[in-house]
N, C-alpha and C positions, 0 to 999 in steps of 0.2 A: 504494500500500500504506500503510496505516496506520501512526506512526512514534511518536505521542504521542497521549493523549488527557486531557480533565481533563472532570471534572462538577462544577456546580457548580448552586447554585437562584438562583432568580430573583425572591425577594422586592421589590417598589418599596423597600423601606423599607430596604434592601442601599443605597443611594443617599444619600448623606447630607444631601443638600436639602430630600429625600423625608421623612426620620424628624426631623429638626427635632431639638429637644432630645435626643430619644431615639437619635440619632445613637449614642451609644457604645454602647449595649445587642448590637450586634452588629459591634463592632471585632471581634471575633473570629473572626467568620465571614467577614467584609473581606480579615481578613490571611491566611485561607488560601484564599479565591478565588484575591488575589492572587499566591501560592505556586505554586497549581495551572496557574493560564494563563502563570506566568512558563518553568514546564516546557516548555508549547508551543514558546516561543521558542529556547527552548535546544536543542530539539529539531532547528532548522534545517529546516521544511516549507518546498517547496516552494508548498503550497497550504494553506490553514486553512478547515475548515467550521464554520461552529457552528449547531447542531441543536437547536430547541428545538417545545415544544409550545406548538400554538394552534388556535384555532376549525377551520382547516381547511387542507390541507396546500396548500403555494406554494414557489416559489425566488423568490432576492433578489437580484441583486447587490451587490457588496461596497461601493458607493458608497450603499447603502440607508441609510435615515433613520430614526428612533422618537422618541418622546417619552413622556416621564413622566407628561405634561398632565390625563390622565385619573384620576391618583392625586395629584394637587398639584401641584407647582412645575412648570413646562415647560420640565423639565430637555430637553435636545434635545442627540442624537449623529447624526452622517451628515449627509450635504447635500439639499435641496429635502424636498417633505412628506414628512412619518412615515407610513410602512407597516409597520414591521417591529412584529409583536405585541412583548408586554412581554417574552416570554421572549426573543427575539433583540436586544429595547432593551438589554435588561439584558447580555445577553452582548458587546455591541459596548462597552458603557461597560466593561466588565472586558476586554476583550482591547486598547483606545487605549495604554494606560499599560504595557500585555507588551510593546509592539511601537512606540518611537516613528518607525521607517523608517515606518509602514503593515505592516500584516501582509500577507505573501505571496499571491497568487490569494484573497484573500479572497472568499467567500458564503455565504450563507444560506439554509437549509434550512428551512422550517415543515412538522412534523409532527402531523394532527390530533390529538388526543389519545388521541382511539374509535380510532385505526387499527388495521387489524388485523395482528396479527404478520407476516402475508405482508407487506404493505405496508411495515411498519418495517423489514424484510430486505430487501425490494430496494431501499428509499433505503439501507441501510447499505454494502448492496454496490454500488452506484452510487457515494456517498460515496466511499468505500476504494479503488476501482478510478479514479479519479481523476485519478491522478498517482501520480509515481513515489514522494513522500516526501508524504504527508497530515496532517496536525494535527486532531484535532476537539476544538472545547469543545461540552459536552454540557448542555444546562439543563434542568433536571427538579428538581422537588420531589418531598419522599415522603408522605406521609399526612398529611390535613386532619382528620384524626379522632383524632386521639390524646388530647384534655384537652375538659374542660368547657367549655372556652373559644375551642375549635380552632373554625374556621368551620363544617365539618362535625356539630361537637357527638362526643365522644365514642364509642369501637366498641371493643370487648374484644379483637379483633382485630386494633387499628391499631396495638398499638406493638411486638408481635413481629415483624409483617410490616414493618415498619419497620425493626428493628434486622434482620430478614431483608436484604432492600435493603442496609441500610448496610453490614453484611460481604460482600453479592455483588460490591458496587461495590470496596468496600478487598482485597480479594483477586483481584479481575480476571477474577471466577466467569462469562466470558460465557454457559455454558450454564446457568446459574440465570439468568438475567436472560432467557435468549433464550425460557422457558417458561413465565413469566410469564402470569396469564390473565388474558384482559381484565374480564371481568366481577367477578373479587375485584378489581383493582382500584380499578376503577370505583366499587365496595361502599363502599371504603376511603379513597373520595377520594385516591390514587395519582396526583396528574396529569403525572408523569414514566417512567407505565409505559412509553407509547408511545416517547421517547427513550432512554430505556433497553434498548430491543430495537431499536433501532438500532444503539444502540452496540456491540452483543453480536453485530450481523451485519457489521460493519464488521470487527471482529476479528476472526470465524471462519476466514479462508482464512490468518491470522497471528498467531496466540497470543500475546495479552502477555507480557514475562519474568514482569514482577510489579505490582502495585497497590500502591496507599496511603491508607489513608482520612487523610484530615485535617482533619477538621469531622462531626461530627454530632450535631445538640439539633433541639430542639423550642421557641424561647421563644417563641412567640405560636401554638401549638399546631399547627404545618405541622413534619413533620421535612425540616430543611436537611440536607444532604448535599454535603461537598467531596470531591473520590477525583482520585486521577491513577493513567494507566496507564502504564509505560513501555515499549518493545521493543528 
């Protein structure tokens, strides 16, 4: 059963190797990843997943490797070569420092992005049913389309549906998240829809008490998003 959960994104540039100079431009966002996955720990799982999106859906074990390499420095977590995509690189360099035993049954979940809702619900129900006390950190971005400058380039669209997102996650709205369509999405440059209907079926047999946003901007035109669930 599900016990904790935290969301967090997955920028390279979250990596301070990675942004170089530009390192403090997003201490902010730093200090409440690390807020969020320190919940996890506090939480006492017996098991931790962390669920992120990528090209196409896989499991990992928790002795799994990644690398930065591809975005600059070859910054490298986990032992022998890097498989794990960026979003789970990024989530194992945020969950090292929650947890200096090692985290509990640690692995790794890769979700495609396209997946479709069914899909994301019974990894979430898989996930959850897992063990008797579960942890998830969750990695997903929210809209690539928000600014002139966004990768996506701009959409009239992206930044309500964005600030939509950012209060489903801070309020613990699983049934807003679990209805999610993929094709606005997708519109919207959304590459965290698919993890986030994960998240949303992971919780449905066990309603969080409460949520908590605690991050949400846009500085290089992607909306980041922090949120912890508690139960």
């Amino acid at each position: 059963m599900l016990v904790a959960a935290a969301v967090c994104p997955h920028p390279p540039l979250i990596v301070p190797e990675v942004a170089g100079a530009a390192a403090p431009e997003l201490d902010g966002l730093r200090a409440a990843c690390a807020a969020a996955v320190r919940s996890l720990a506090g939480a006492n799982p017996d098991v931790l997943v962390v669920v992120g999106g990528a090209d196409r859906s896989a499991s990992y074990p928790g002795d799994a490797a990644g690398t930065l390499k591809p975005w600059g420095p070859d910054v490298r977590v986990g032992a022998g070569d890097p498989v794990l995509p960026l979003s789970l690189t990024i989530g194992r360099l945020l969950v090292e420092p929650a947890f200096p035993a090692g985290p509990p049954g640690l692995r790794f979940e890769a979700i495609a992005t396209d997946a479709t809702p069914a899909a994301c619900a019974e990894l979430g129900h898989r996930v959850a049913g897992s063990a008797a006390r579960v942890a998830m950190l969750v990695m997903g971005d929210g809209s690539a389309r928000l600014t002139e400058k966004s990768p996506g380039y701009v959409h009239p669209d992206a930044a309500p549906y964005d600030a939509m997102l950012a209060a489903a996650l801070g309020e613990a709205a699983a049934d807003r998240l679990a209805a999610l369509d993929p094709a606005e999405a997708a519109e919207l440059w959304v590459a965290g829809r698919a993890v986030f209907q994960v998240l949303a079926a992971a919780a449905h047999d066990a309603p969080p008490v409460a949520g908590e946003l605690l991050f949400h901007d846009a500085p290089y035109g992607v909306g980041y998003i922090v949120a912890r669930w508690t139960w």
